[in-house]
TORLUM-31043 format. One record per residue (C-alpha): residue number from 1; x, y, z; residue in one letter. Coordinates in steps of 0.001 Angstrom, whole numbers. Layout:
# TORLUM-31043
TORPA, seq, x, y, z, type
TORPA, NUM, X, Y, Z, A
...
//
This chain:
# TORLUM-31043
TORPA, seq, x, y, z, type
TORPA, 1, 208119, 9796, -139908, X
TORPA, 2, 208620, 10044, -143277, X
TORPA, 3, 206763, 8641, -145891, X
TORPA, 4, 210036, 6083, -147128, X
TORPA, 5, 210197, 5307, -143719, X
TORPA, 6, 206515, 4728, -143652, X
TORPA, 7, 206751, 2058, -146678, X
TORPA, 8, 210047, 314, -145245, X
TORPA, 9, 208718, 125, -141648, X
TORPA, 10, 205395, -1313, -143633, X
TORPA, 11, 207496, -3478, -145818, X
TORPA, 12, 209357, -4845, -142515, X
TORPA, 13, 205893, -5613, -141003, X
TORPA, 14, 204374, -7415, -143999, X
TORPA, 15, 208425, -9468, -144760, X
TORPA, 16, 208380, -10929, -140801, X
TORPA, 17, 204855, -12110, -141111, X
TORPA, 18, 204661, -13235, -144618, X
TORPA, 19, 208172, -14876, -144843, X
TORPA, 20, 207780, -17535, -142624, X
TORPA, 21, 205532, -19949, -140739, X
TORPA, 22, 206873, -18400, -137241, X
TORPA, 23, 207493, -15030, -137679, X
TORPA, 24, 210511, -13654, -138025, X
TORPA, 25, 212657, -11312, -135627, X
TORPA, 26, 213580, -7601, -136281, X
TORPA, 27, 217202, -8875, -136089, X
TORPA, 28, 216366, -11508, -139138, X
TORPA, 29, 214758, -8830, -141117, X
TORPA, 30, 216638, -5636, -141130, X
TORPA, 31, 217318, -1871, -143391, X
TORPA, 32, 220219, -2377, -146050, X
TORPA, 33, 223408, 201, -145372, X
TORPA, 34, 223082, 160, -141668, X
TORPA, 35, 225548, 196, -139048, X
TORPA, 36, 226712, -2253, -136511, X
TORPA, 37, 227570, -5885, -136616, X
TORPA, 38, 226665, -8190, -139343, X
TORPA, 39, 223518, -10757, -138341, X
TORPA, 40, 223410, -14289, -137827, X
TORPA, 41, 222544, -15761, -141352, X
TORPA, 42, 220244, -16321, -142957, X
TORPA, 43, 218541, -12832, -142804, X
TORPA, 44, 216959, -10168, -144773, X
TORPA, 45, 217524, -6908, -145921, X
TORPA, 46, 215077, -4149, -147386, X
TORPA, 47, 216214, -1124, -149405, X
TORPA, 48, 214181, 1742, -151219, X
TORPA, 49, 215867, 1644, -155007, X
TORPA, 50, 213375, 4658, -156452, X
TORPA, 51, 210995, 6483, -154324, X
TORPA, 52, 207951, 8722, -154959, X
TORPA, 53, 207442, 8408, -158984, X
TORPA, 54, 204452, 10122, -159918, X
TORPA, 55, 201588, 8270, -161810, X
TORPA, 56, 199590, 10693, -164089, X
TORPA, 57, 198805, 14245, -163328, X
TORPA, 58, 198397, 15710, -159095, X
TORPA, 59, 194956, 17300, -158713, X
TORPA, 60, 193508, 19575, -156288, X
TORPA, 61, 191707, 17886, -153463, X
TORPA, 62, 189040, 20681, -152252, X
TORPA, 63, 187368, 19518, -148847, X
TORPA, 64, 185634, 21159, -145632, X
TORPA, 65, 186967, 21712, -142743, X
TORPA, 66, 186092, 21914, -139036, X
TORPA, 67, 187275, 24962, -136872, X
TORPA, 68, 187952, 24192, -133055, X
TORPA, 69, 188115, 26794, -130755, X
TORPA, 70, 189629, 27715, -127251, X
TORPA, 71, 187500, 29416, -125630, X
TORPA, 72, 188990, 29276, -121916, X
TORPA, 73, 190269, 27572, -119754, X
TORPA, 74, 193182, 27940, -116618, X
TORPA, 75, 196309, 26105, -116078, X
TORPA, 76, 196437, 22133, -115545, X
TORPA, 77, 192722, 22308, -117658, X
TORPA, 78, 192917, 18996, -119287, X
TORPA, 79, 191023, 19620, -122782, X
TORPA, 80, 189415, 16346, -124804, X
TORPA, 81, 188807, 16075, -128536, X
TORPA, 82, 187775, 12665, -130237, X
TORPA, 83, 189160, 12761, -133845, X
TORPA, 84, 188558, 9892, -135884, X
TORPA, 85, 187796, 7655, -132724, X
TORPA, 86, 191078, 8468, -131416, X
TORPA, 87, 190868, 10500, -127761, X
TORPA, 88, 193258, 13463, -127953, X
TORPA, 89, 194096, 14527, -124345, X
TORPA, 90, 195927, 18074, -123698, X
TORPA, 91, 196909, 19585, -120328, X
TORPA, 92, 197324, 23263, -120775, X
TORPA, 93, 200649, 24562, -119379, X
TORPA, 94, 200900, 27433, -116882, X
TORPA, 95, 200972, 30887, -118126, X
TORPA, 96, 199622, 29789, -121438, X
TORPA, 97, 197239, 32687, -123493, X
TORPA, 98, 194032, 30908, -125206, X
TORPA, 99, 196554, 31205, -128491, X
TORPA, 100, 199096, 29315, -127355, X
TORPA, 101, 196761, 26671, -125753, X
TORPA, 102, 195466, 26600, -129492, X
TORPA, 103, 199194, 25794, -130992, X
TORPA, 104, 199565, 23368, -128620, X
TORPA, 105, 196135, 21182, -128908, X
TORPA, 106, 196761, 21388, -132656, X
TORPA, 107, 200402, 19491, -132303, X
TORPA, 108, 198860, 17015, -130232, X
TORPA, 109, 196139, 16346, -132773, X
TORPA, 110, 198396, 15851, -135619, X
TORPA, 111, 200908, 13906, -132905, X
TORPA, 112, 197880, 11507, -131925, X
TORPA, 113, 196112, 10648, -135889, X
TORPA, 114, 198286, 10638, -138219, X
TORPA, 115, 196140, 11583, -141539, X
TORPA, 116, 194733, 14679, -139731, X
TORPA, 117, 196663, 18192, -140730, X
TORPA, 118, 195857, 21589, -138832, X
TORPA, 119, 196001, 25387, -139225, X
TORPA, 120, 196046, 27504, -136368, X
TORPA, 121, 194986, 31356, -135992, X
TORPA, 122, 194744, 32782, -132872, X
TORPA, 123, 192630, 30849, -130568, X
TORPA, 124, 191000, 29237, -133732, X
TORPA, 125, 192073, 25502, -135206, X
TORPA, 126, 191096, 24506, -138416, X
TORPA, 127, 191162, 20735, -138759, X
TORPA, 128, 191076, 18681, -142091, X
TORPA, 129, 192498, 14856, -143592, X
TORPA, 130, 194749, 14337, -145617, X
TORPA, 131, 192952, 11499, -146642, X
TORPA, 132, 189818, 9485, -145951, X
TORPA, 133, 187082, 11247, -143690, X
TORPA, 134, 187297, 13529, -140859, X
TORPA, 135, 184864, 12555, -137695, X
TORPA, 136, 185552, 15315, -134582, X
TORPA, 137, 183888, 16185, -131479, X
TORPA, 138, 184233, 17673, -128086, X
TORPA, 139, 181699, 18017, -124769, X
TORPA, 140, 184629, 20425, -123585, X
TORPA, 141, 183167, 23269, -122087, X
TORPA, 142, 186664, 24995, -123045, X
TORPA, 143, 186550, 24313, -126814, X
TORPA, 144, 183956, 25581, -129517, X
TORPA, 145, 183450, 23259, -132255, X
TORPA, 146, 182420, 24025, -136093, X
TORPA, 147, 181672, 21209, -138119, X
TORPA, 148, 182120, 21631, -141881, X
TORPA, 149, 182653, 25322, -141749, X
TORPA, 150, 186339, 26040, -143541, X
TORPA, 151, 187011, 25059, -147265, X
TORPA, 152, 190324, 23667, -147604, X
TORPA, 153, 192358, 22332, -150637, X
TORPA, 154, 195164, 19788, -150751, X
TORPA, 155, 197658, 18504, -153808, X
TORPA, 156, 196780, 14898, -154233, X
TORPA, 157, 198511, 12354, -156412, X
TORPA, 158, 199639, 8511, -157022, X
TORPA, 159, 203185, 7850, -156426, X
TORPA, 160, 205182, 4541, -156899, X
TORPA, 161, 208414, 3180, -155146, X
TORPA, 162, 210337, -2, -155487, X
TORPA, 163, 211841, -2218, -152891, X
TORPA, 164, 214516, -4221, -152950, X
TORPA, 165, 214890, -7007, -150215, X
TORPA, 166, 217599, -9552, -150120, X
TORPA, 167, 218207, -12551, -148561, X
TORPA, 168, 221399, -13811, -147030, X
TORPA, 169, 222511, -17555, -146221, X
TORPA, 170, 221025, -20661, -147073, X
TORPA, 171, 217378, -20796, -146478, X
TORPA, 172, 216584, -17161, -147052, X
TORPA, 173, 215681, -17886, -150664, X
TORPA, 174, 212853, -19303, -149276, X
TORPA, 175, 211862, -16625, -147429, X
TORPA, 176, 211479, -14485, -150471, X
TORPA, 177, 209606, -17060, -152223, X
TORPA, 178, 207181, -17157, -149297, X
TORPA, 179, 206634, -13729, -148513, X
TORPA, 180, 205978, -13077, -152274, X
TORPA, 181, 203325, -15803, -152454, X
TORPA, 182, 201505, -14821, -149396, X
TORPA, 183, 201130, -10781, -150847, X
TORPA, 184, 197329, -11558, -151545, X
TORPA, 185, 196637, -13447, -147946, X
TORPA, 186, 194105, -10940, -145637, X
TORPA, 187, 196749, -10783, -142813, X
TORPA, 188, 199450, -9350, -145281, X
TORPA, 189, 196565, -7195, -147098, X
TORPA, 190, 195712, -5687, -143645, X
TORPA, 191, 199058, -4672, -143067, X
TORPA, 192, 199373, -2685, -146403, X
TORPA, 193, 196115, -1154, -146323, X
TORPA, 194, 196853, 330, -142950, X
TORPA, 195, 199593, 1767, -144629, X
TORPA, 196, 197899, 2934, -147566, X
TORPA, 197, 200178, 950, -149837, X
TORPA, 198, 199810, -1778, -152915, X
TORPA, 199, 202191, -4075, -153299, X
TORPA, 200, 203020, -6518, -156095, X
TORPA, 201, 206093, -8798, -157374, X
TORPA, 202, 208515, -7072, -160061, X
TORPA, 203, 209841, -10385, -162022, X
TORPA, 204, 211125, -13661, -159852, X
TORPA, 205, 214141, -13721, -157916, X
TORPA, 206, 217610, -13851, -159045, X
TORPA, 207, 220465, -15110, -157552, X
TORPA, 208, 223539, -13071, -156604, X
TORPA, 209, 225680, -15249, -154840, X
TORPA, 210, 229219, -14083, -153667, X
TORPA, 211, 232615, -14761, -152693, X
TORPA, 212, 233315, -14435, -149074, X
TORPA, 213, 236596, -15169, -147628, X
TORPA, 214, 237159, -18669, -149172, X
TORPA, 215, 233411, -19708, -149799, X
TORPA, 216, 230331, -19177, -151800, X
TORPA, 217, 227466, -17500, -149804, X
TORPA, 218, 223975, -17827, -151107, X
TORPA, 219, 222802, -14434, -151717, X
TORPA, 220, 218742, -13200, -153581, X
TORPA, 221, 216927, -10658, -154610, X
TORPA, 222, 213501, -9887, -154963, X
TORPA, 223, 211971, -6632, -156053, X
TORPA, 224, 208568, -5528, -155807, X
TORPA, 225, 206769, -2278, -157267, X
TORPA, 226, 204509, -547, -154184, X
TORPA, 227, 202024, 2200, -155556, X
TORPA, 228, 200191, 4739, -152919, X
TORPA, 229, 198647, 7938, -152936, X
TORPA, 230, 199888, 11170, -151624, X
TORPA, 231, 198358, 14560, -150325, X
TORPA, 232, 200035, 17926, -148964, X
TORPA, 233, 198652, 19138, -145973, X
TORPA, 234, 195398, 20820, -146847, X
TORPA, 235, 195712, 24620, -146637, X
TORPA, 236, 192445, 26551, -145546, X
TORPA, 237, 190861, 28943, -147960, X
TORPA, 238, 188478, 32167, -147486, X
TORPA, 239, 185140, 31136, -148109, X
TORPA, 240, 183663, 33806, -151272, X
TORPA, 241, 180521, 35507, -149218, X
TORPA, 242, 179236, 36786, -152514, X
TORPA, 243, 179378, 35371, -156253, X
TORPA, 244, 179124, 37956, -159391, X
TORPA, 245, 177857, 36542, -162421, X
TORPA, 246, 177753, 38789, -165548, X
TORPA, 247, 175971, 36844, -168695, X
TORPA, 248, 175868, 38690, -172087, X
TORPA, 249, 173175, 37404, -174699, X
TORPA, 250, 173938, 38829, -178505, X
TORPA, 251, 172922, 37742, -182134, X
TORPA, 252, 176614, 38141, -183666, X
TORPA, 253, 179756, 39252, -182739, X
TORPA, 254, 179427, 42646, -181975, X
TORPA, 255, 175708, 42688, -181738, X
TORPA, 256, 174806, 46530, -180481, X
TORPA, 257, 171452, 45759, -178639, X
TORPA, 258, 172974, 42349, -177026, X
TORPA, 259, 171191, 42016, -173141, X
TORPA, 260, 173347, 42060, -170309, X
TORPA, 261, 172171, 40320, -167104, X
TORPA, 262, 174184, 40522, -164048, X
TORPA, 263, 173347, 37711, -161191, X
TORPA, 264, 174607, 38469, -157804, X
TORPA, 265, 174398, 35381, -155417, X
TORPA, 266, 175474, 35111, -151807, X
TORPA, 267, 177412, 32106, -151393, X
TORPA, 268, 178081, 32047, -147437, X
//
């Protein structure tokens, strides 16, 4: 999924809960510029206007990663990794090498948690997040299992969006008045921070009523600005095994008996 469909399939979450006392359908609450037949009014609609603007400067995100292993295993082997208390269940295939068994686990691991991004080399897995912290293990017999053993760097930055979401038919103003007030309410707060957004009101709501056929229809608008962080899938890096440090000690500029001291350091 991607991430706008992340924040609208958030949005829709937090608009049917927040908007009224009994919460409202999928039907009453639905993407703008969609096909098929217009709703019953009154209803919703939600539309991204501007998506991904950065906030400041993206950094490097340097982490550690773990390295997960095949290390055997025949066909119909069912191998078991717990990543971030979710249980991650593969069945190898028949006529699959330890390499391809390795591919495979990997895409079910990023299938099954969504924050966790892998690298795969030969039999060998490296597993990192893309955010928070990474908890993995495994009593497989079939998998070997490195904690903290990879360095791996990600580009992480904040982004905001805005969404639009307007109401259609009398009563929906209403709607938009409620969902707006109940942003700071636990339930609602729950729903973004699973989502890894923040959400707040951009101005009130303005009324765009229309023309339709030979009557007025109520129409509204509310905006609100949603801010989140992003971060690229971390890429793994080759750990230095030795450091060189040369340090030069001198008077002046161009002092002839300055002392030279080279520090060699293993690092790994």
């Amino acid at each position: 999924m991607s991430l706008r469909d992340t924040i609208l399939q958030s949005s829709r979450a937090w608009i049917k809960v927040g908007a009224a006392r009994v919460p409202l359908s999928d039907a009453q609450v639905i993407l703008a510029n969609t096909k098929g037949p217009r709703p019953p009014l009154p209803y919703l609609t939600v539309r991204m206007i501007a998506v991904d603007l950065p906030i400041g400067v993206d950094e490097l995100l340097p982490a550690l990663g773990a390295t997960l292993s095949v290390t055997g295993g025949v066909e119909d082997d069912i191998y078991t990794v717990t990543v971030n208390t979710i249980v991650v269940a593969y069945t190898r295939g028949a006529g699959l090498t330890d390499a391809e068994t390795a591919a495979e686990l990997a895409t079910a691991i990023e299938d099954a948690v969504a924050v966790v991004s892998t690298t795969v080399t030969d039999e060998a897995i490296v597993v990192a997040v893309d955010r928070g912290e990474l908890a993995i293990s495994t009593a497989d017999p079939n998998l070997d299992l490195v904690l903290d053993d990879v360095p791996v760097v990600g580009v992480g930055g904040q982004r905001r969006a805005t969404l639009e979401v307007q109401g259609f038919g009398t009563g929906s103003d209403a709607w938009l008045e409620r969902m707006a007030a109940r942003l700071p309410t636990p339930a609602i707060l729950a729903i973004h921070d699973a989502a890894g957004l923040s959400v707040r009101p951009l101005g009130g709501m303005s009324d765009l009523a229309a023309l339709i056929d030979t009557s007025i229809e109520p129409r509204f608008l509310r905006e609100f600005e949603i801010t989140y962080a992003t971060r690229t899938e971390p890429e793994a890096q080759i750990a230095a095994l030795t450091s060189t440090i040369d340090l030069v000690i001198e008077r002046y500029d161009g002092d002839a008996n300055a002392y030279t001291i080279e520090i060699e350091a293993e690092t790994a």
